[in-house]
C-alpha distance (Angstrom), angle and dihedral (degrees) to the residues before:
residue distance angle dihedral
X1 . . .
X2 3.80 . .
X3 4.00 113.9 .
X4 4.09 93.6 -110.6
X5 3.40 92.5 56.6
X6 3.50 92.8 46.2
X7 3.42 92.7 51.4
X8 4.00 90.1 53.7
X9 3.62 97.4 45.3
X10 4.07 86.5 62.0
X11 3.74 92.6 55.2
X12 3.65 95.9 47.3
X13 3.66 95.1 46.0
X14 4.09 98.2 64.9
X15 3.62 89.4 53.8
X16 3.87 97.5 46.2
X17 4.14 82.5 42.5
X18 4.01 90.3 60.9
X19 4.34 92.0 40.6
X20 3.84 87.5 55.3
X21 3.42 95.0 49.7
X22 3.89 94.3 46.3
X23 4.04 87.6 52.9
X24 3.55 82.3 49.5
X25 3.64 92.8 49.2
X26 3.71 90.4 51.4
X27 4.01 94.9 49.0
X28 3.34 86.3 51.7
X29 4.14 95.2 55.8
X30 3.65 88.0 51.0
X31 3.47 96.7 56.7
X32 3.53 97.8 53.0
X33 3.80 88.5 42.0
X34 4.11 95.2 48.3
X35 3.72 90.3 41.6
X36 3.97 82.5 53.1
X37 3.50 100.6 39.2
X38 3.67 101.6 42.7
X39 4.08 95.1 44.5
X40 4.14 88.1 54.7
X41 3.94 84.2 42.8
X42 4.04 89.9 50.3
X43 4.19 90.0 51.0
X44 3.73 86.8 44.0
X45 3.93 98.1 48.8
X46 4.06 90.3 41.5
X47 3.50 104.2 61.3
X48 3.75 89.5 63.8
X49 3.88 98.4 46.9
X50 3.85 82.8 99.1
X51 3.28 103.9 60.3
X52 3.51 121.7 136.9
X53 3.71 107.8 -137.2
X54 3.58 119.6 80.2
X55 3.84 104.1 -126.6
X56 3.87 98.8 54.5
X57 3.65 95.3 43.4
X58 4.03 92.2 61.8
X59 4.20 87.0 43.7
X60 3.75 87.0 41.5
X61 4.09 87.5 54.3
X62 3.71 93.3 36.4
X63 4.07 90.7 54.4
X64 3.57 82.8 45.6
X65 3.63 89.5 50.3
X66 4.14 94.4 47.8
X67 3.93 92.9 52.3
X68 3.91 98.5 44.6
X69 3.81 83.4 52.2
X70 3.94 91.8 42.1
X71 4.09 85.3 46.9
X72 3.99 90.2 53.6
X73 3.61 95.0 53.0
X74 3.67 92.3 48.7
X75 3.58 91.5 46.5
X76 3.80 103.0 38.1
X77 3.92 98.8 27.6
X78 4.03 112.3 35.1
X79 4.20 93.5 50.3
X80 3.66 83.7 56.5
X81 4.08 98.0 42.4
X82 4.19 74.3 49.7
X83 3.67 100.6 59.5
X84 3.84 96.9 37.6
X85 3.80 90.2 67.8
X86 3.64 96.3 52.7
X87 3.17 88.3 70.6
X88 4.14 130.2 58.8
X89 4.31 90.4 -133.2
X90 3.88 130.1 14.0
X91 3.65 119.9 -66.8
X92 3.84 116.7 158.4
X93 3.78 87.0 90.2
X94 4.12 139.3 -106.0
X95 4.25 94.0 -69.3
X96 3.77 97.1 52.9
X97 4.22 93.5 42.9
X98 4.23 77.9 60.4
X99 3.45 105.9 37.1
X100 3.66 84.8 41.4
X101 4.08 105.2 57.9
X102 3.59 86.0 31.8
X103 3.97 95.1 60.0
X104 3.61 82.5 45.6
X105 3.74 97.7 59.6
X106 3.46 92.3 43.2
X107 3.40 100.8 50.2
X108 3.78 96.5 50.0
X109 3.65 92.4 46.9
X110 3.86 92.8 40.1
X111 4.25 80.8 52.8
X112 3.81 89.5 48.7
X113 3.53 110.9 56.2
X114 4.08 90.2 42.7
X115 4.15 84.8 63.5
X116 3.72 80.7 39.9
X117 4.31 95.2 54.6
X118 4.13 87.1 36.9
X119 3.45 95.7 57.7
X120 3.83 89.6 46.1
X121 3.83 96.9 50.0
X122 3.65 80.4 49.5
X123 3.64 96.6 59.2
X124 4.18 88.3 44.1
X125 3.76 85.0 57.7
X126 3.99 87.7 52.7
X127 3.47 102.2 36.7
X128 4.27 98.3 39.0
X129 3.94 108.3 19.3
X130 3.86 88.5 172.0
X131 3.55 96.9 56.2
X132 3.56 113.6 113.0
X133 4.16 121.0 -125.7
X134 3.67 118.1 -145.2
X135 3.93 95.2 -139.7
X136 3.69 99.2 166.5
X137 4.35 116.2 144.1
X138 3.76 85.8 -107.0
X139 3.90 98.6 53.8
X140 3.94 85.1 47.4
X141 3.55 93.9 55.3
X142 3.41 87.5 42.3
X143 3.69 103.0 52.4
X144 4.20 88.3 41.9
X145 4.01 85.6 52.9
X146 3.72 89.4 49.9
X147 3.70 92.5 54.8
X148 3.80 90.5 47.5
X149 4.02 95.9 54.1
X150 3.35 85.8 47.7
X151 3.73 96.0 54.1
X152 3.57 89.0 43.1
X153 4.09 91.6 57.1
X154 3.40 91.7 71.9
X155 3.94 106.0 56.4
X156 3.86 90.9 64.4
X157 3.72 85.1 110.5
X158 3.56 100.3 48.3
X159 4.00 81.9 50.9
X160 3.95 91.4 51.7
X161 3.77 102.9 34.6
X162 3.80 112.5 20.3
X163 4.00 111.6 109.9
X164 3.98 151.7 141.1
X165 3.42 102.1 -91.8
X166 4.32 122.4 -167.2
X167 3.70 106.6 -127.2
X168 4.04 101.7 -156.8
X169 3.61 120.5 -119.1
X170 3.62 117.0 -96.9
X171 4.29 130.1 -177.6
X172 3.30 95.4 -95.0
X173 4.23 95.8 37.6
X174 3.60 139.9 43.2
X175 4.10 123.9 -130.1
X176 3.97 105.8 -75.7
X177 3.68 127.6 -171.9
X178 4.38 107.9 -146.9
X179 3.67 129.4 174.8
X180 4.13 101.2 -111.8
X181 3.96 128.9 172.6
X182 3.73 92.4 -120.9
X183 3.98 97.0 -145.5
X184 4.19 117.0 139.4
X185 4.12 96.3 -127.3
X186 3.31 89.4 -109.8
X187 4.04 84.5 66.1
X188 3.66 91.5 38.6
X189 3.70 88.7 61.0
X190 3.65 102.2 47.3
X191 3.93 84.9 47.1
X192 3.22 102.5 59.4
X193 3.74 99.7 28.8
X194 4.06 88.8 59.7
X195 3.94 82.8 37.5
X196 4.28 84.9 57.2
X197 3.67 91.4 41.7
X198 3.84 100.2 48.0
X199 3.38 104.2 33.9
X200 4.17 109.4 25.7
X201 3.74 105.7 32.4
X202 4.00 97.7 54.6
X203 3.15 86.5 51.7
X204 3.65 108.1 39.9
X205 3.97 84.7 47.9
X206 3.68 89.6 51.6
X207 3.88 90.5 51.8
X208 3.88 89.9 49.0
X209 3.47 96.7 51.0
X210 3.53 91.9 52.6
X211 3.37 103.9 43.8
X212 3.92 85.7 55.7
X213 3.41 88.3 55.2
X214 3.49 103.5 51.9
X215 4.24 83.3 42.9
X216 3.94 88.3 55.8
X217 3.65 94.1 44.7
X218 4.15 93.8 53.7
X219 3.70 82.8 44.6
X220 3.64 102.5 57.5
């Protein structure tokens, strides 16, 4: 490495020291916080897990579900976002940049469509308030599971494609290691356009239609 770019390397590298360890910083707030947060939200959501009518025990256990999910990111997700700015490339290793991104994906998905199935049940309290909820433990579990496997459908490519990659060394850089989704663009597209198309617009359409219906409903 030539002595100019030596030279600017050092000055760079105090500055991009003290970011990292704000990020850091900041991971490390939200973890406290989430841990916080989401245990008080846990007590909060439990004591009505044995309620009686039909319609608030499946919220009950989807609220449940949405902050157990929330809770595993934070647990399983932020400590590792922590670490990895410590350092100036990736160094917890091949399996945790994986598991890592994957957990990620499915978490936020899993998160997702439980908002997505409360704010349906919602609108089939609105729009039939005689219908009758099956709200048994075992449909619970069920519907939470569901939610789950469906979170967990869209991390396949995080389990196929996420890895430590070797950026090469450059003048102005030295040889870093980062955890990358290695996907050509064209791959990247089709992923997440398939990704929008099977897993957003369902249920973005479903949310519209509802939310038209309960609109039409008030209005007439």
């Amino acid at each position: 490495m030539q002595p100019n770019a030596t030279f600017i390397t050092q000055l760079t590298a105090t500055p991009e020291r003290l970011l990292r360890l704000v990020f850091a910083g900041v991971c490390g707030l939200v973890l406290l916080v989430g841990l916080a947060a989401n245990g008080l939200t846990l007590l909060a959501v439990g004591r009505g897990l044995g309620t009686p009518h039909p319609l608030h025990a499946l919220t009950h256990s989807l609220m449940m579900n949405i902050t157990l999910s929330d809770l595993f990111f934070v647990a399983c997700v932020v400590p590792v976002l922590l670490l990895s700015f410590l350092q100036h490339d990736w160094w917890l290793g091949p399996a945790i940049c994986t598991i890592s991104q994957a957990t990620n994906t499915a978490t936020m998905f899993c998160t997702f469509y439980s908002m997505v199935a409360t704010a349906l049940l919602c609108h089939m309290a609105v729009a039939q308030p005689d219908m009758a909820f099956p709200a048994g433990w075992g449909t619970c579990l069920l519907l939470c599971g569901a939610m789950w496997a469906l979170g967990l459908t869209a991390s396949p490519p995080n389990w196929l494609f996420q890895r430590v990659a070797v950026e090469e060394e450059t003048a102005w850089a030295p040889e870093t290691r980062a955890c990358l989704l290695l996907l050509s663009p064209a791959g990247t597209s089709r992923s997440f356009s398939l990704l929008g198309a099977l897993a957003f617009l369902p249920c973005m359409l479903g949310l519209g239609c509802s939310f038209s219906h309960v609109g039409w409903l008030l209005w007439t």
